[in-house]
C-alpha positions in Angstrom: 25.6 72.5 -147.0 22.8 72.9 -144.6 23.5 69.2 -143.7 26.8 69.7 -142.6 26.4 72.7 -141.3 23.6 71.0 -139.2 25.8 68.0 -138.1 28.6 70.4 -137.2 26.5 71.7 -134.6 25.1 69.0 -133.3 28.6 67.5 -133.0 29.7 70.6 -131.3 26.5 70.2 -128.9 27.7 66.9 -128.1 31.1 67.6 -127.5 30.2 70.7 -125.0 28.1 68.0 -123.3 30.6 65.5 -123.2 33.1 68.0 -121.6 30.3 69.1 -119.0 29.9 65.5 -117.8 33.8 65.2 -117.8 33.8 68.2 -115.5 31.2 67.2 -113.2 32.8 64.0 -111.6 36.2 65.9 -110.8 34.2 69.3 -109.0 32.4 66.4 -107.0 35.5 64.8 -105.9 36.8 68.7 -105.1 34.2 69.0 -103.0 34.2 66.0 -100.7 37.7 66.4 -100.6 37.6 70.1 -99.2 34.6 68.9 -96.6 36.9 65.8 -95.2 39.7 68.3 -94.9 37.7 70.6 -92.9 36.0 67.8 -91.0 39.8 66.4 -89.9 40.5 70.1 -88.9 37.5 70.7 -86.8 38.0 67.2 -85.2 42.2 67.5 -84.4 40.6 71.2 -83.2 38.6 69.7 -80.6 40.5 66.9 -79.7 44.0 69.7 -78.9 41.4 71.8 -76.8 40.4 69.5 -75.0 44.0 67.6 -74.5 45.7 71.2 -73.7 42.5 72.8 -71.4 43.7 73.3 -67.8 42.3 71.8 -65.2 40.0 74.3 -63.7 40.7 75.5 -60.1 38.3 74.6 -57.1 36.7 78.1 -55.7 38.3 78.9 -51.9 35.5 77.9 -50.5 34.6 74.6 -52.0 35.6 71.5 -49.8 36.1 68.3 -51.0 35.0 65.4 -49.2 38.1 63.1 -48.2 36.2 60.4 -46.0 32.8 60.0 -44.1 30.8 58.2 -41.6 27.6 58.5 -43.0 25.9 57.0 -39.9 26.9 59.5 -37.5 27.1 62.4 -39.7 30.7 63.0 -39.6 33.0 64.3 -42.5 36.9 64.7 -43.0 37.6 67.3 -45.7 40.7 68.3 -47.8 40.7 72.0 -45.9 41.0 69.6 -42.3 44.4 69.9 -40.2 46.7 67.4 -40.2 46.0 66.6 -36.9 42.2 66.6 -37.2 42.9 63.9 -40.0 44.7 62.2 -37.8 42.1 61.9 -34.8 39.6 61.4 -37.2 40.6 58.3 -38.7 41.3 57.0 -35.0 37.7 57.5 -34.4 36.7 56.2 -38.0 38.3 52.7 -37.0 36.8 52.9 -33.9 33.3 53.5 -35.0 34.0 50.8 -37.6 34.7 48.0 -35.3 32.2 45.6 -34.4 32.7 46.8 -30.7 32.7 50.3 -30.3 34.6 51.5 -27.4 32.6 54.6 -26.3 34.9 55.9 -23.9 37.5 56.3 -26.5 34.5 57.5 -28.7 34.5 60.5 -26.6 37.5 61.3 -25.9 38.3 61.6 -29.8 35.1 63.9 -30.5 36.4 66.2 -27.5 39.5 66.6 -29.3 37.7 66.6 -32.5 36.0 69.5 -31.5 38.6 71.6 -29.8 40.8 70.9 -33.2 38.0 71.8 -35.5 36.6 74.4 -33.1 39.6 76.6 -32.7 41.8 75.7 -35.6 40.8 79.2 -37.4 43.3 80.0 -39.9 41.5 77.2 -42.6 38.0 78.5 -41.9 36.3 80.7 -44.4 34.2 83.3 -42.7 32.6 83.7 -39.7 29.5 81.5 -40.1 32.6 78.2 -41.0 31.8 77.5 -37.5 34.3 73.9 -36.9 32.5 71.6 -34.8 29.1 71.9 -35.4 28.6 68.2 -36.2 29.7 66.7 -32.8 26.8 69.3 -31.2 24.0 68.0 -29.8 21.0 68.7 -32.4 19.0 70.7 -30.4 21.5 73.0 -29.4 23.3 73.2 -32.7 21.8 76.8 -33.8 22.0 78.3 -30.5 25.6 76.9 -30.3 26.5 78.6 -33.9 25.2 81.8 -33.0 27.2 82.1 -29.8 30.0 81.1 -31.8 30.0 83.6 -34.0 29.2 86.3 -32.0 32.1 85.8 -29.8 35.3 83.6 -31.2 34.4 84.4 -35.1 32.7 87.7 -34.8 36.2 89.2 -36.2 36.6 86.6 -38.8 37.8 88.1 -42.3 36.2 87.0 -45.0 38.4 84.3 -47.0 36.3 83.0 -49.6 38.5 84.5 -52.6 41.6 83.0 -50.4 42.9 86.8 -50.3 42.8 86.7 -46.3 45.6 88.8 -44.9 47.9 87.7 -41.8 47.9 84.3 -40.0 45.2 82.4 -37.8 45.6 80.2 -34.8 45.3 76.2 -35.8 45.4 73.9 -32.9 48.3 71.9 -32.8 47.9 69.2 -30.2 44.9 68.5 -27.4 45.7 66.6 -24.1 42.8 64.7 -22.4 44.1 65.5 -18.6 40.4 63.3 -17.0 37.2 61.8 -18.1 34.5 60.9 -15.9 31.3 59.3 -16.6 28.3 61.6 -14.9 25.0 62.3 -15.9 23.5 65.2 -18.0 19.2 66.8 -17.4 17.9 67.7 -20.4 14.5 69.6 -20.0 14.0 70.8 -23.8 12.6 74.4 -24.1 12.1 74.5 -19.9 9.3 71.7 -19.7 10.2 70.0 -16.8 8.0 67.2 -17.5 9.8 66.2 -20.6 13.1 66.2 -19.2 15.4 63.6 -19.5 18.5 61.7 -18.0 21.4 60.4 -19.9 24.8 59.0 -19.0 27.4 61.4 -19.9 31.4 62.2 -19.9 33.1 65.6 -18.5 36.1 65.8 -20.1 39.0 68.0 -19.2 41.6 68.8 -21.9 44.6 71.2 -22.7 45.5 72.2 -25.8 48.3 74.4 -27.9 48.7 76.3 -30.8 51.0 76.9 -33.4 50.8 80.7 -32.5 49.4 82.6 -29.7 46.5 85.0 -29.8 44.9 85.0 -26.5 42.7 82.3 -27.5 41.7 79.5 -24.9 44.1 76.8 -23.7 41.9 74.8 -21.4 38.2 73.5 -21.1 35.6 71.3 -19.8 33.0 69.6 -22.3 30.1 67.8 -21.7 29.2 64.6 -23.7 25.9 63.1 -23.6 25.1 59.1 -24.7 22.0 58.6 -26.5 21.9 55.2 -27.5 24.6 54.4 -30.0 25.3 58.4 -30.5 27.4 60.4 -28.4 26.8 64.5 -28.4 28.4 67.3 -27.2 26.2 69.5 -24.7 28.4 72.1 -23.1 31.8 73.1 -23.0 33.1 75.4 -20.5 
């Protein structure tokens, strides 16, 4: 009896064991199976955020950069006027072209500059100063300053695009004469470092798409320096 009562329990030992090893493979598979199904979830959760995530919107005062000549540090952006755009890709071809026409090259930075300078409505604030880059370099901070203490001074704030009421943009600029002239520049007063260039005075007219009082008619001053031309005054 203690024989069989011995082998009984072994058998039933073996048989719990044999069921415990029949378990094991099946909990495995239960397992990897869960895992893949939660790795195919995270992965179709990534891939519908990213397929359904709008496009985020460009800050007010960000501008994108449509076109550039990098050699004379000149830019067309996406917040430019149609007719800046325009005028700018007049002078791009010209400034591309193995024989630069420099009287035309003046001409289109005057009306570069009377576009950009007085074309308020797509500036952003009052230190947006348009025109700044056809400036001569010397003069460039004095020239911003002036500017906005007198045409920008008033300037609201547009940064947020939450600007109330409508700004003047410049809607066309007339050369009316050029003539070539020359231009004394005596940096910080020293008369013995002055210098002579060759220079334009250009007269101009130009319109609006709405009037504000602002100016209609002008004089600038373009100096050559080498292969550069600069705006020195404008009157």
């Amino acid at each position: 009896m203690k024989n069989k009562e011995k082998l009984t329990k072994e058998e039933k030992k073996e048989l719990k064991k044999q069921k415990k090893e029949n378990k094991n493979p099946i909990i495995k598979k239960a397992i990897i199976f869960v895992i893949v199904i939660v790795l195919v979830m995270a992965l179709v959760g990534v891939l519908l955020s990213v397929l359904l995530k709008k496009p985020e919107a460009q800050p007010e005062g960000v501008k994108q950069t449509l076109s550039a000549l990098d050699k004379y540090g000149y830019t067309l952006d996406d917040k430019d006027t149609k007719l800046y755009k325009e005028e700018f890709e007049k002078l791009k071809t010209n400034l591309e072209s193995s024989n630069v026409d420099f009287d035309a090259y003046a001409e289109s930075i005057a009306k570069l500059f009377v576009i950009d300078f007085y074309s308020l409505d797509n500036k952003l604030n009052k230190y947006d100063v348009g025109g700044v880059e056809f400036v001569f370099p010397d003069y460039k901070e004095t020239f911003k300053i002036k500017a906005q203490d007198t045409v920008y001074n008033y300037l609201e704030d547009n940064t947020k695009g939450n600007r109330k009421g409508t700004l003047p943009i410049v809607d066309s600029v007339t050369i009316t004469s050029t003539e070539k002239s020359t231009y004394t520049y005596t940096p910080g007063g020293d008369k013995t470092k002055k210098k002579e260039y060759d220079s334009y005075v250009i007269k101009y007219t130009n319109t609006y798409n709405i009037s504000q009082g602002y100016d209609t008619a002008g004089e600038i001053d373009i100096i050559k320096d080498g292969e550069f031309l600069y705006i020195v005054a404008r009157k």
